[in-house]
N, C-alpha and C positions, 0 to 999 in steps of 0.2 A: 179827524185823522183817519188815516186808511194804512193799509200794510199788505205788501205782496204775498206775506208769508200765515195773516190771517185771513179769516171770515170775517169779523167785527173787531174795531181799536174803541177801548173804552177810556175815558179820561177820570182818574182818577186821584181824587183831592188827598189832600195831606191828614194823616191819621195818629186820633191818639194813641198812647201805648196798650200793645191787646188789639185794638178795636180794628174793623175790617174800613179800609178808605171806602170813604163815598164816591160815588158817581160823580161826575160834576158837569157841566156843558162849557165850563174855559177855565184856562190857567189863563193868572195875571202876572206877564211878565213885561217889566217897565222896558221902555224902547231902549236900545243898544243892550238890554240886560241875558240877562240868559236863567236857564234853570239846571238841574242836577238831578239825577234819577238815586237822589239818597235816600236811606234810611227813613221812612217814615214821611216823605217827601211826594210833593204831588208827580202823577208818574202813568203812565200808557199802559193801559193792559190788553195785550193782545187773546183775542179770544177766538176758536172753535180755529189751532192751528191746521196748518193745510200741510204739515208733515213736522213731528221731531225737532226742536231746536237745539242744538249745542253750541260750548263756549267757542267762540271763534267765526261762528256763523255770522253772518251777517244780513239784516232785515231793511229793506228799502220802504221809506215812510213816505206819506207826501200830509203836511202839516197844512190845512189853513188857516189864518191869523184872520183876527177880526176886519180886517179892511180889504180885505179876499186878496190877501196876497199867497198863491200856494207856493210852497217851500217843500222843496224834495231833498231828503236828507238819507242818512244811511246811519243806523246804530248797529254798534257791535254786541254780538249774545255775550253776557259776561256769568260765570259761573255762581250762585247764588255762596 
């Protein structure tokens, strides 16, 4: 994953409670399925931003999927 609005997108696995998420190199997400950026949930961490996010912003991503399909998406900054 990449993002206009970082340096580095890091992917990172679902965590226990307390515990800091791991790294991971892929989500597994079953075909037609999707995922959720919840609570404790495997989840994108953008790192060394290239300005300030707030809620409402908006970050353009560009995903690859294991079969090199790239997917250009957009997530909204949502306030923690």
């Amino acid at each position: 994953a990449t993002a206009d609005a970082a340096g580095t997108v890091e992917l990172r696995g679902a965590a226990a409670a307390g515990a800091e998420p791991p790294v991971v190199t892929e989500f597994g997400v079953q075909a037609y399925g999707s995922t959720s950026a919840e609570t404790g949930a495997p989840h994108l961490r953008l790192v060394d931003l290239k300005k300030p996010l707030k809620a409402g912003d908006t970050v353009a991503l560009v995903l690859t999927i294991e079969s090199g399909v790239v997917m250009k998406v957009s997530a909204p900054v949502r306030a923690q």
